[in-house]
C-alpha positions, -999 to +999 in steps of 0.1 A: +237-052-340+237-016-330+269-013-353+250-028-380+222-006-369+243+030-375+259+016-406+221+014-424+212+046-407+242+066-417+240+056-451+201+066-455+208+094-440+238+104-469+216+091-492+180+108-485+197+144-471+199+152-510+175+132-527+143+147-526+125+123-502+135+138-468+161+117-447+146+130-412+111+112-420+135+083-430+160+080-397+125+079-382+104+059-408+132+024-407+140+023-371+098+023-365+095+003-391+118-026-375+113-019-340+150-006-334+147+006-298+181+014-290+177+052-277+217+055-292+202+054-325+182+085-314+211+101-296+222+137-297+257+122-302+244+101-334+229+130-346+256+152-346+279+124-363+250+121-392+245+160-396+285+170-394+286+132-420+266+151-448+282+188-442+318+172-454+301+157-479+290+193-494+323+210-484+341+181-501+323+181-534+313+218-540+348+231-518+360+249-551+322+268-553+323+275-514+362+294-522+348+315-549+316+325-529+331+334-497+355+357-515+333+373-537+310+379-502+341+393-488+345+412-516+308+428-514+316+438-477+347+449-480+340+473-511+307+476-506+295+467-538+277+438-559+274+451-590+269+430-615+293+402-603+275+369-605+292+357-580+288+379-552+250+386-557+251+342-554+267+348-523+242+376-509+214+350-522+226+322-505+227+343-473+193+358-477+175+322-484+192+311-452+172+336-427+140+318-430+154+286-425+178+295-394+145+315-375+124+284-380+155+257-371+157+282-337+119+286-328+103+255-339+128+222-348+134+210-311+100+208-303+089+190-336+116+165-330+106+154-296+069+144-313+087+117-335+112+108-309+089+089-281+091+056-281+065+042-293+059+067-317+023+073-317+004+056-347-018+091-353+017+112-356+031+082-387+001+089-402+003+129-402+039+124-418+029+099-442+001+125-455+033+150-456+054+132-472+024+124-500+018+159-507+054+168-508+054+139-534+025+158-554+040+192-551+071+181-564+057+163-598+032+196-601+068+217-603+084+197-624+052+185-648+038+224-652+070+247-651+094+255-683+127+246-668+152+265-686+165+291-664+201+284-653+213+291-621+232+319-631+198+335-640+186+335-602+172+366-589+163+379-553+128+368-551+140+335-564+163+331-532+138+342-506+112+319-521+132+288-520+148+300-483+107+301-474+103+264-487+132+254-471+118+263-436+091+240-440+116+213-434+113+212-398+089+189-400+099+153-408+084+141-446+087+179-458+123+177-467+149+201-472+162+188-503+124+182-513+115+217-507+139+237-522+142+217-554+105+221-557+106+257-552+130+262-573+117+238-604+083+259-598+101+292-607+115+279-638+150+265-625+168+236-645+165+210-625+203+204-619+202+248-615+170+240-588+192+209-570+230+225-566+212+259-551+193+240-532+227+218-518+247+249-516+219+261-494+213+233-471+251+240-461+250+269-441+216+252-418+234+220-414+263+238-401+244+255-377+218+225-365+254+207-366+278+228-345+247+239-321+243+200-314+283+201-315+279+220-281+260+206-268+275+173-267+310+183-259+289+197-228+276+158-221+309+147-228+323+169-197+294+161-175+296+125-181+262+119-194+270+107-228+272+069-230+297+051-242+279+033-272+270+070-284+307+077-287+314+041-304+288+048-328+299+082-335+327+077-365+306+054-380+277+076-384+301+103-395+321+085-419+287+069-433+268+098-442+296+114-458+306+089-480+272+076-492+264+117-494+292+127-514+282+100-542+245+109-538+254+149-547+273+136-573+248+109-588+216+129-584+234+160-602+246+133-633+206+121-628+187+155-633+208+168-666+186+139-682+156+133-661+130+146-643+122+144-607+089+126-613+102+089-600+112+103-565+073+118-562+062+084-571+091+069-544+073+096-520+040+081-526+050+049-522+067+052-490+036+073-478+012+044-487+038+022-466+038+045-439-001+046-432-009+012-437+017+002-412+006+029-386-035+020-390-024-017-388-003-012-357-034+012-346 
């Protein structure tokens, strides 16, 4: 069952890391929801095979934008220029949106965490995320109803970057999303929406990378200690190869999605699971 168990929750969270309808409030949202206890599911160890899972998947799929970035960043250092190179002031945004993300990961996450890890999760905290996740929901269909989408990404400027790296701190706190917050920021400045969506992939990169290999530590340090169970390391390649795989389509799918269509069906989908969410925690009480 616990096999089972990390299959499901590997693919969520593939699936909901990119679409806009957060996967942390997710990997809490369906183990609550069917009273999966097992603390493995909850692990450090599962959660570094989920988080390094969905960094492959955006190495993999945007690998050839990653080579051009990194040398054209290089490129800026080493000649100390920018210029008008598209590709190196992309490079210097990417960096700049990641600050506010990276202080906020380092000050706040750990502790927001632990309030949605106890077991049981207290009714009055579901509630708080389900009123998260329904504003998110309205926020996002405000962006994308009211704003002229028709600025490519090409067309970014610096304000753009640090406004969308301040959205994406919000994340911290499961229901926000990081996907959610970045893609609404950006569809609120005027983005395309598949412009608003790949900045906002290429961003999430460089946090998951560091949420990831901070984790990564600190589990080799279990592993050496001899506190790290051996269901955690079982479970470990499945959650890995899970979230990569389901993430790798979802980039790829959601990309194909927004070139036609609007976000408005995951707002609804946010509303929805926030209506869910509330009625189960009031009945549960």
């Amino acid at each position: 069952m616990l096999i089972i168990q990390s299959i499901i929750l590997g693919f969520v969270q593939g699936l909901t890391e990119f679409i806009p309808i957060s996967s942390s409030a997710h990997l809490v949202i369906i183990p609550w929801l069917f009273g999966w206890t097992d603390p493995v599911l909850s692990s450090l160890t599962f959660d570094v095979s989920l988080h390094l899972g969905t960094l492959l998947a955006l190495i993999v799929f945007f690998w050839k934008d990653w080579v051009t970035l990194i040398g054209a960043w290089f490129k800026s250092v080493f000649q100390l220029k920018i210029g008008d190179d598209q590709n190196r002031r992309m490079a210097w945004f990417l960096v700049l949106a990641c600050i506010p993300g990276g202080i906020a990961g380092v000050l706040a996450e750990s502790r927001i965490e632990k309030i949605f890890h106890e077991n049981p999760i207290p009714a009055a905290n579901m509630i708080v995320m389900g009123v998260v996740i329904a504003i998110l929901g309205g926020l996002l269909w405000l962006a994308d109803a009211l704003a002229r989408h028709d600025r490519p990404i090409g067309k970014m400027t610096l304000k753009d970057s640090i406004l969308i790296g301040l959205a994406q701190a919000l994340a911290i706190f499961p229901g926000v999303s990081r996907s959610g917050s970045t893609i609404t920021a950006g569809l609120a400045l005027g983005l395309e929406r598949e412009a608003a969506a790949r900045f906002s992939f290429l961003l999430s990169a460089p946090i998951i990378a560091g949420a990831g290999l901070k984790s990564l530590y600190e589990l080799m340090k279990g592993i050496k200690s001899g506190t790290i169970a051996h269901a955690e390391i079982v479970i470990f390649p499945i959650g890995f190869i899970v979230a990569a795989v389901s993430g790798f389509l979802c980039i790829k799918l959601l990309l194909d999605f927004l070139k036609k269509h609007s976000t408005k069906a995951f707002a609804i989908y946010r509303w929805a699971l926030a209506a869910l969410v509330i009625a189960v925690a009031l009945v549960r009480g």
